[in-house]
VOBA-1610 file (N, C-alpha, C; in pm, whole numbers, padded with zeros to 5 digits, always signed):
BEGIN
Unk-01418-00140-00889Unk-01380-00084-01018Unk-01255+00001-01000Unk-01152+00025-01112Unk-01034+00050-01101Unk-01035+00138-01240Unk-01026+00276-01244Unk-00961+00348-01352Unk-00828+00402-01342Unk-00731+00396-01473Unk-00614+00392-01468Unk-00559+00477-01605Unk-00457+00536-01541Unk-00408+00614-01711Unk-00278+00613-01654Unk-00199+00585-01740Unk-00058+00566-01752Unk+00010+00617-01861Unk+00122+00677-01849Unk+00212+00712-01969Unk+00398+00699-01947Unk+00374+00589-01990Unk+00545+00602-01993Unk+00525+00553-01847Unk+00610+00549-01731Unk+00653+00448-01586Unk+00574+00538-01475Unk+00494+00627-01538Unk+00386+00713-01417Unk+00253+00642-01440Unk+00156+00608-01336Unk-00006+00586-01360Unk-00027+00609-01233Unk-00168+00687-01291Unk-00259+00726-01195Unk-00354+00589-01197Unk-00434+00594-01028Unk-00519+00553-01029Unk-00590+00541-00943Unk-00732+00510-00956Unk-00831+00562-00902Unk-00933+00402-00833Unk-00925+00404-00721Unk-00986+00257-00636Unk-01171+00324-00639Unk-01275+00271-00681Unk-01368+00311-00635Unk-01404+00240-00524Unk-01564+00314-00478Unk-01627+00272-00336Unk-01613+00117-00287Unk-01583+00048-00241Unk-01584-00099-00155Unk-01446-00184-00231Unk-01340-00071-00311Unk-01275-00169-00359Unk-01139-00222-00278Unk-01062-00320-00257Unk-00957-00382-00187Unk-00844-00306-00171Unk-00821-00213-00113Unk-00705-00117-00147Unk-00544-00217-00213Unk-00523-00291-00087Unk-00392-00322-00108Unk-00388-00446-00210Unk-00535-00549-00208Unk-00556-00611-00333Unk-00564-00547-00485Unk-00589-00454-00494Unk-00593-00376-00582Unk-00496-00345-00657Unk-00419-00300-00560Unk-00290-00255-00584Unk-00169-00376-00601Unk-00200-00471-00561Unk-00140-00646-00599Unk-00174-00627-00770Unk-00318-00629-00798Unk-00348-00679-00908Unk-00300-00572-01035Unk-00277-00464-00980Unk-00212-00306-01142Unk-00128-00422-01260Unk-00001-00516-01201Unk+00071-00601-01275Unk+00185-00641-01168Unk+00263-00674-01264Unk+00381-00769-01197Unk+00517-00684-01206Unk+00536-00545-01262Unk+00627-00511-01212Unk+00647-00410-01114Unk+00795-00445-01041Unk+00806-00318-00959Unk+00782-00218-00950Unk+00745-00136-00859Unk+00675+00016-00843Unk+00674+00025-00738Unk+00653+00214-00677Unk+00675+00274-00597Unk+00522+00347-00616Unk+00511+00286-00453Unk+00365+00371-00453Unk+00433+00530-00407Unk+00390+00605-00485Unk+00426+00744-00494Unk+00344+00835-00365Unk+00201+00811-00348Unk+00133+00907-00291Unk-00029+00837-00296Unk-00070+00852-00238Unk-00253+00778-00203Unk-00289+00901-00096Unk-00450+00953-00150Unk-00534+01013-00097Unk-00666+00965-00098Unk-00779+01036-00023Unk-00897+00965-00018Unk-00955+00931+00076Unk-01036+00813+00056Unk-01128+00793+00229Unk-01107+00647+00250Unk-01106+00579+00373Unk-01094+00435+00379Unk-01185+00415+00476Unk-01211+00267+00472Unk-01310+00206+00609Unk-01253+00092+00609Unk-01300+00059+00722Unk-01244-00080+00757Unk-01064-00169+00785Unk-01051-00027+00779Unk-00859-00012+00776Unk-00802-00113+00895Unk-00695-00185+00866Unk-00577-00219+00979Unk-00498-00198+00932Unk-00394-00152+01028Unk-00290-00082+01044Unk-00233-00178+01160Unk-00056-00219+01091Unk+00034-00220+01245Unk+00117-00209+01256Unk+00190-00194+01372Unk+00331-00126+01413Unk+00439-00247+01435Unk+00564-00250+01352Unk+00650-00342+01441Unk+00703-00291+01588Unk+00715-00385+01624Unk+00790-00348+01779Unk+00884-00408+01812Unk+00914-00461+01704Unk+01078-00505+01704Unk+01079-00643+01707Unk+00996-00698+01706Unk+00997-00843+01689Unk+00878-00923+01628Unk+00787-00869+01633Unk+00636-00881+01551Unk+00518-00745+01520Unk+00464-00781+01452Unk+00385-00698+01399Unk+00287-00676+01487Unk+00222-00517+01543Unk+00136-00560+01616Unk+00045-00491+01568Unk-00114-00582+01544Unk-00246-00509+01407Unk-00316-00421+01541Unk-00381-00317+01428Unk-00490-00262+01535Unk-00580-00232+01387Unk-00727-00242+01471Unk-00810-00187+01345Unk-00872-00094+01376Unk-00914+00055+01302Unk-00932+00167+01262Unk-01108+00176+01245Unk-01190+00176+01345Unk-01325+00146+01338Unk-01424+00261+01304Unk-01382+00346+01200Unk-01450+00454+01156Unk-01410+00474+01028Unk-01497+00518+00964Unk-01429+00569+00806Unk-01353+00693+00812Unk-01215+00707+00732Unk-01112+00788+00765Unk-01052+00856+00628Unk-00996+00960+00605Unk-00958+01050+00531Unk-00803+00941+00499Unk-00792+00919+00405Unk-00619+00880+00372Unk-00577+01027+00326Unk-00458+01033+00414Unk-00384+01154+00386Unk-00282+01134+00340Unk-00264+01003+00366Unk-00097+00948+00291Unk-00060+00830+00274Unk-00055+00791+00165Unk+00000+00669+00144Unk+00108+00626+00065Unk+00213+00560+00109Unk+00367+00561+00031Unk+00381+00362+00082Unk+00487+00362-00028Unk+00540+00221-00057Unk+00587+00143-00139Unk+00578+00030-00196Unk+00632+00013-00331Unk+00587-00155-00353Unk+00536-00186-00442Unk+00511-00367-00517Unk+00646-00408-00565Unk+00677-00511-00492Unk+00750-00596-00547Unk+00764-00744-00498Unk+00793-00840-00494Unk+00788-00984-00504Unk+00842-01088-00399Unk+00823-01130-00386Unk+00878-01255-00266Unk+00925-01349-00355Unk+01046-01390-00288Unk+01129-01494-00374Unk+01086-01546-00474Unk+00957-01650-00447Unk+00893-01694-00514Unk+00801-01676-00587Unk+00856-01503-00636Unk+00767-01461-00758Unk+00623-01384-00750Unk+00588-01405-00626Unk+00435-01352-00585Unk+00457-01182-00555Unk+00394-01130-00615Unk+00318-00971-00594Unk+00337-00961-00415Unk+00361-00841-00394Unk+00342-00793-00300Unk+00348-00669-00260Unk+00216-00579-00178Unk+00224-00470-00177Unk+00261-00432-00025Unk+00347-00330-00012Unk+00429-00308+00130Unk+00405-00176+00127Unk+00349-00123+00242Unk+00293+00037+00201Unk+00240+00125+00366Unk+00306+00210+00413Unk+00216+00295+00479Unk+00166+00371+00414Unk+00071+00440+00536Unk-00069+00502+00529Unk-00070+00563+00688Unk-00104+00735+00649Unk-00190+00775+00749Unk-00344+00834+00719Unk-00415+00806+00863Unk-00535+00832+00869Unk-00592+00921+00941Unk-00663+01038+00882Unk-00748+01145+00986Unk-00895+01065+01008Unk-00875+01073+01173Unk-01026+01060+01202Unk-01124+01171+01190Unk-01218+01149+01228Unk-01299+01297+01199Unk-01254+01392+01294Unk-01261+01330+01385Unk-01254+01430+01513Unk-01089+01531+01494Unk-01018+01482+01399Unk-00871+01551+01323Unk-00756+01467+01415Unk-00731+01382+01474Unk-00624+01296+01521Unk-00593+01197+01396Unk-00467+01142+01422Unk-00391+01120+01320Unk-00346+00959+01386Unk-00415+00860+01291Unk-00285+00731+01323Unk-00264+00658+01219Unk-00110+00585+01195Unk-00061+00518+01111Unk+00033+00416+01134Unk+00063+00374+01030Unk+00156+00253+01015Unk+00143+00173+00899Unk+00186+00045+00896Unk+00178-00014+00794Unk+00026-00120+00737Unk+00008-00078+00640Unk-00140-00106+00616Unk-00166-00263+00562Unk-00207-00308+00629Unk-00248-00425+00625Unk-00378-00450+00542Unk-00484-00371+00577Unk-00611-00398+00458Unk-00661-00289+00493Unk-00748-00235+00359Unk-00841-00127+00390Unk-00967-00135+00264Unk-01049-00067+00271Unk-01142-00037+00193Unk-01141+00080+00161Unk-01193+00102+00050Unk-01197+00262-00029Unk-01354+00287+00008Unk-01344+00366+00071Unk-01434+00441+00065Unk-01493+00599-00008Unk-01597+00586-00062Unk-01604+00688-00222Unk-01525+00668-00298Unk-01377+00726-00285Unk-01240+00646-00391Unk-01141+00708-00265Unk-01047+00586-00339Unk-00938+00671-00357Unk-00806+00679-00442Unk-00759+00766-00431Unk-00642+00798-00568Unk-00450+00766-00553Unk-00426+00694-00647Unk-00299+00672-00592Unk-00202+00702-00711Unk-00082+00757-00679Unk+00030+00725-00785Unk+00130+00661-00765Unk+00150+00589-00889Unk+00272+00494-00916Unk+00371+00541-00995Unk+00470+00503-00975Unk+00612+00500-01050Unk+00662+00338-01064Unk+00637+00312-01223Unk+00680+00189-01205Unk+00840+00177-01278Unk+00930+00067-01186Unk+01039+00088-01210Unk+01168+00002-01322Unk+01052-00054-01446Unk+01142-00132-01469Unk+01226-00236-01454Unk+01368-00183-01531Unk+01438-00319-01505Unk+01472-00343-01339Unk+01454-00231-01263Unk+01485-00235-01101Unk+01393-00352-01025Unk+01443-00456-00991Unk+01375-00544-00896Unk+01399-00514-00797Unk+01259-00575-00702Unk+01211-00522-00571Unk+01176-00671-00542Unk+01326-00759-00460Unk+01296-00900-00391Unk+01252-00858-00250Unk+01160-00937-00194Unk+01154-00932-00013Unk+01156-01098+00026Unk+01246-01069+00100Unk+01303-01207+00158Unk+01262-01208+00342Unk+01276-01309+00350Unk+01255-01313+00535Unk+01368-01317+00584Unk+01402-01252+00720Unk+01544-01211+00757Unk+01455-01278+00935Unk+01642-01303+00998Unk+01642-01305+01117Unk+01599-01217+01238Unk+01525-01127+01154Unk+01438-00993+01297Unk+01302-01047+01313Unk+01238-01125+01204Unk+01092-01190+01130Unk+01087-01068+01050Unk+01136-01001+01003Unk+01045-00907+00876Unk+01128-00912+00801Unk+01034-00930+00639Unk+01057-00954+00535Unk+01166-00814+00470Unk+01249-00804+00445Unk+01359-00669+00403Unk+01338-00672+00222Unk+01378-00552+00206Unk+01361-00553+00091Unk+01500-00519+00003Unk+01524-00591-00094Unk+01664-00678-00156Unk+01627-00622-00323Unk+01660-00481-00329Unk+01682-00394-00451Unk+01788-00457-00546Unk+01741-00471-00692Unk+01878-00502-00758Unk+01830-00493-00913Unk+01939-00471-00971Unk+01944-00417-01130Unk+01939-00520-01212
//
């Protein structure tokens, strides 16, 4: 379940318990936006780091505090949604790891803000490093 209030190019919103974080956040709509800020709890998280030539996943095997989450939806050539977003995570024990979030679960909730941007398109194309860049335009 997903509650949402929006006014004008700001919305809040709110992921409840077991919901798809970054699916979730695919499904708000189809225009560009800037994930502003995400707090809350996650389980089941991956997270990975480029290293300069591929992505490398690790998964996060405890339920974790989101302390931060930033990024922005926008589209692949061919029109498809896409959410591109870090995230850091407190474990309990208070250590800290992040990167780019690949999947997570909400655990209890959690809360995110958007800025959506209008006429500003957000293309991601595949480039010669393997990662997809992101190709801003009016």
């Amino acid at each position: 379940m997903v509650i949402r209030a929006r006014h004008g190019e700001d919305e809040v919103v709110r992921l409840m318990d077991g919901a798809d974080v970054s699916g979730s956040l695919v499904d708000l709509g189809n225009e560009p936006a800037l994930v502003t800020c995400g707090v809350g709890m996650v389980r089941s998280a991956r997270l990975a780091y480029w290293n300069g030539s591929s992505y490398e996943e690790h998964e996060v095997d405890e339920p974790c505090e989101l302390v931060s989450l930033q990024g922005n939806l926008g589209h692949t050539a061919d029109g498809t949604t896409i959410a591109y977003c870090h995230a850091c995570l407190a474990k309990r024990d208070g250590t800290l790891v992040g990167g780019h979030l690949v999947s997570a679960v909400a655990h209890n909730t959690v809360e995110i803000g958007i800025r959506w941007l209008g006429a500003i398109k957000l293309v991601r194309k595949p480039e010669n490093t393997g990662l997809v860049g992101l190709y801003p335009a009016s």
